[in-house]
N, C-alpha and C positions, 0 to 999 in steps of 0.2 A: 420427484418434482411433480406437483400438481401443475393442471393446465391453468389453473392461476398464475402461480407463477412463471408460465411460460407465457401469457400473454401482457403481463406487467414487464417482460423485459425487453419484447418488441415495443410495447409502447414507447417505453423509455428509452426506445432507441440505442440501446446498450451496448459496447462492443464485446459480445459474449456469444458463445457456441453451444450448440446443444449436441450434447454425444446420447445416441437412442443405443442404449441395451435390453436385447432380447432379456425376458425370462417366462421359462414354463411354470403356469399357475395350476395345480389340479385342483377341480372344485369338487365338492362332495353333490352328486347327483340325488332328485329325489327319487326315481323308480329304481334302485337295488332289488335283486341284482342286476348286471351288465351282460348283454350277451353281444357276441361278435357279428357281424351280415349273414354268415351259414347257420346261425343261432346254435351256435357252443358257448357254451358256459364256462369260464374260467377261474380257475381260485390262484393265488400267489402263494407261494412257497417259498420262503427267501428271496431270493435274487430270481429267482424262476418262476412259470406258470405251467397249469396244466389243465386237464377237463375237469372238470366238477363233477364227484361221483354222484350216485343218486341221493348218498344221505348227505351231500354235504350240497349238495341244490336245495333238497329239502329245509335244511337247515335256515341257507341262505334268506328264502322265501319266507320263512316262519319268522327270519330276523329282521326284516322289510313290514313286517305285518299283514303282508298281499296273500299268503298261504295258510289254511289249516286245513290240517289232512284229517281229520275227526268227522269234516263235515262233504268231503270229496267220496264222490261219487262208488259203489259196487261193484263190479259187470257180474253179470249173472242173476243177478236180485232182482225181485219184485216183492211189492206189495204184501204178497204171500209168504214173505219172510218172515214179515213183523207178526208179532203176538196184537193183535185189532184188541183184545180184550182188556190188557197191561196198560193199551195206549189211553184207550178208553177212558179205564180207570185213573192213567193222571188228567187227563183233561178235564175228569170231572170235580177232582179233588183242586188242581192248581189252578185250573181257565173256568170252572165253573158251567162247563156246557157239556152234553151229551154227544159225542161225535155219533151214535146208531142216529139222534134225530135231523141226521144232515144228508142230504141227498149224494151218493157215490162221488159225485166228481167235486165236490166242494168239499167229500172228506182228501181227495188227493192234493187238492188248490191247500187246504190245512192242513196238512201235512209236509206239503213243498216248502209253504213257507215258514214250517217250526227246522224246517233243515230236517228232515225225517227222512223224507225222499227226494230226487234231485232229478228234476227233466233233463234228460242229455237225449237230444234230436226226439222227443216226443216219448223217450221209452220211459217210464219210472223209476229209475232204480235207488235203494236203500242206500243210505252214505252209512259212514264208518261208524259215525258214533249212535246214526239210528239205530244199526244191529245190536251196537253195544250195549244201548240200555232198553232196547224194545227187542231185539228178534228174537225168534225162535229158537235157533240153533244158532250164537252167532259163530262159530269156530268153525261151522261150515265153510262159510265164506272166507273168517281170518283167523287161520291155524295158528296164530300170534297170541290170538285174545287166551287171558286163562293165568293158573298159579299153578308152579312145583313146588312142592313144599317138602323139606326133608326133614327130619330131626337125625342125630347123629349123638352117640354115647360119648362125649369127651369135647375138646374143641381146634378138632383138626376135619376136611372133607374125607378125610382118607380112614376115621375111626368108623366103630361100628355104626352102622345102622339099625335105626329104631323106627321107624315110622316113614312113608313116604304116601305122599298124597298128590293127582293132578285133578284140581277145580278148573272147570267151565261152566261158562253159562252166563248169565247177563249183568255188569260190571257190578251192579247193587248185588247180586244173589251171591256174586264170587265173595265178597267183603264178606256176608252174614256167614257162611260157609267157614271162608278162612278164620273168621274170628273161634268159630268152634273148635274146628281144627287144635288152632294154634293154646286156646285153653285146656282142652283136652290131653296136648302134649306138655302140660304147665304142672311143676311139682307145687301142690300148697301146703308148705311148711305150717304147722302150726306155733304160737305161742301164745303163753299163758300171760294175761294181764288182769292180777288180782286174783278174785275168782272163777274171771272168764278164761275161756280160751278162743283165741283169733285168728283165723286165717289169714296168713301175708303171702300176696301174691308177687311171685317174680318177676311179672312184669306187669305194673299198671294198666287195666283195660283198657281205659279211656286213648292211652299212649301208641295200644297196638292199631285200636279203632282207626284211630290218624293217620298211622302210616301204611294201614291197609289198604287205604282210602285214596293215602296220596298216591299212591304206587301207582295205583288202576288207574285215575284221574291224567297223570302227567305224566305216564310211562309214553313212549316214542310208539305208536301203532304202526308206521310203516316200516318198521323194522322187522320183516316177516318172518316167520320159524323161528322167532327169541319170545317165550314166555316170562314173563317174571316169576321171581325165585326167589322163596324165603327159605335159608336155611337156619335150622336153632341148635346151637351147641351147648352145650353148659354153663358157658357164661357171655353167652351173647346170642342174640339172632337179629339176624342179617336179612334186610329189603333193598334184591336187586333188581333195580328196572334197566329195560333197555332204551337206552338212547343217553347221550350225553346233555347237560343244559342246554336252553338256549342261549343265543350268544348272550343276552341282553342280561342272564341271569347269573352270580358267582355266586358260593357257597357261603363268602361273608353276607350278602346282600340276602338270600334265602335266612339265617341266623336271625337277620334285626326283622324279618318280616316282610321283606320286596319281593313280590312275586311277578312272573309271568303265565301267563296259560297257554300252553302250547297246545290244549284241547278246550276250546272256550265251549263248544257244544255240551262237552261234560260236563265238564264245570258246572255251565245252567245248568242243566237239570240236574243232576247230583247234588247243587246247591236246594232247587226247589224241593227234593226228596229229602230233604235235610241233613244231608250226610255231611255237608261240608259247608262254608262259607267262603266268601271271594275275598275274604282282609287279611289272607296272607299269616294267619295266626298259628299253621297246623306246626309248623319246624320251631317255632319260640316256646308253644305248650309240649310241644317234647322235650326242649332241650331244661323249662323249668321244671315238667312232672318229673324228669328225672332226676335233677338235682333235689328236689322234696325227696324222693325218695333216699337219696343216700348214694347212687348209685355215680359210676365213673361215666363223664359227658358223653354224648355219643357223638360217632363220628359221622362225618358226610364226605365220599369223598367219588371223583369220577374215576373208573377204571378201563381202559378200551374204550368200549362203547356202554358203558354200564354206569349208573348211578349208582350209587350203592349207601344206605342208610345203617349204621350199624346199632342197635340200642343194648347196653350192658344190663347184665343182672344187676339186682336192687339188692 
């Protein structure tokens, strides 16, 4: 009953009762997630609650859009992390200016505010995804960053081994790297068309580029001691990232091209370095270059805490 019609029936002098019943309304909050007065964090489980582990605050945070851990803070980092030269050379290629013709503290003020380094109480320190596509060493700092890469003679973990490889070093260099790698470890059948003869490659370049790219880009970084792992069997190889989606994101909705970025820092620049675009295109040109080629659909599926992208032989 609206309070209209509760005041239409006092007017009208009605002989009629008003019976008030409780009910609890839960409203959807806008600052997710919830924390209790001692600030614990809780998640539901059924019928139950309990703490919220670190990846699943994490999680929560990055589902709010209040969090990204790409662009959060180092400890231990300074300035002298980064490669000055690398930076250098995007600023002058993507911003158009010389950072050497800047006086020191206005290269820091530039830097802070590309999210490079991050003032926490006046100390400079390197955020995640500055190591990632500027430092030096970045595995120094996050023994996370980096590729296993295995080949295996057949299509089991447990068959021989042929090849095993660990890439580090700055998310671009791991991609140019891996990509060799993984041709290296590629049989090129030949056949004859007419009087030529053609190389057919088993797995589209353009297809591995993608998902070499997506791995690094939107793999979990606070997920520490889990490198990503590409292994190649005979009739498949396999890109597993750590971390599961965000929540915002299903595997139908990745298929038609809806994305999230759970590293928007990479993203930009990886985008600006041309490795990638932001319109969500890299999972639909997979799943059509493969089908051009002949090959069985690949799979996308979460396992534990792993993504895991599977692309078949062509």
């Amino acid at each position: 009953m609206t309070t209209d019609e509760i005041k239409e029936i006092i007017q009208n002098g009605e002989n009629s009762y008003i019976e008030f019943k409780e009910e609890e309304i839960k409203a959807k909050g806008l600052n997710k997630p919830y924390y209790t007065s001692d600030h614990k964090y809780y998640i539901r489980v059924g019928s139950t609650k309990r703490i919220a582990t670190k990846e699943e605050l994490l999680r929560l945070f990055e589902a709010s859009g209040s969090f990204h851990f790409d662009i959060s803070p180092v400890e231990g980092t300074s300035i002298k992390d980064l490669n000055i030269d690398i930076i250098r050379d995007y600023f002058m290629k993507y911003n158009t200016f010389d950072l050497f013709d800047e006086p020191s503290e206005s290269v820091e003020r530039i830097l802070i505010n590309a999210d490079i380094l991050k003032d926490v109480d006046g100390r400079k320190l390197c955020t995640v995804g500055g190591l990632l596509i500027f430092g030096k060493n970045p595995e120094k700092h996050l023994p996370q960053n980096g590729v296993s890469f295995a080949h295996f003679k057949g299509n089991e973990i447990t068959d021989e081994l042929i090849d095993k490889k660990i890439i580090t070093g700055r998310i671009q260099d791991i991609a140019e790297q891996l990509m060799i790698v993984i041709k290296n470890n590629m049989l090129v059948p030949s056949v004859i068309n007419g009087l030529k003869r053609e190389d057919k490659e088993e797995y589209p370049m353009i297809v591995m580029r993608e998902a070499i790219v997506n791995s690094l880009v939107h793999r979990n970084y606070s997920i520490s001691g889990s490198k990503i792992r590409v292994f190649m069997f005979d009739d498949r190889i396999e890109f597993r990232s750590p971390g599961r989606l965000p929540n915002t994101v299903t595997i139908d909705k990745m298929k038609i091209g809806v994305s999230y970025s759970r590293n928007p820092f990479l993203v930009k620049y990886m985008e600006n370095m041309r490795y990638i675009d932001q319109l969500g295109r890299g999972i639909p040109m997979i799943l059509k270059k493969m089908k051009e080629a002949g090959a069985k659909e690949p799979l996308l599926e979460e396992y534990g805490e792993e993504f895991i992208l599977t692309i078949y032989k062509a």
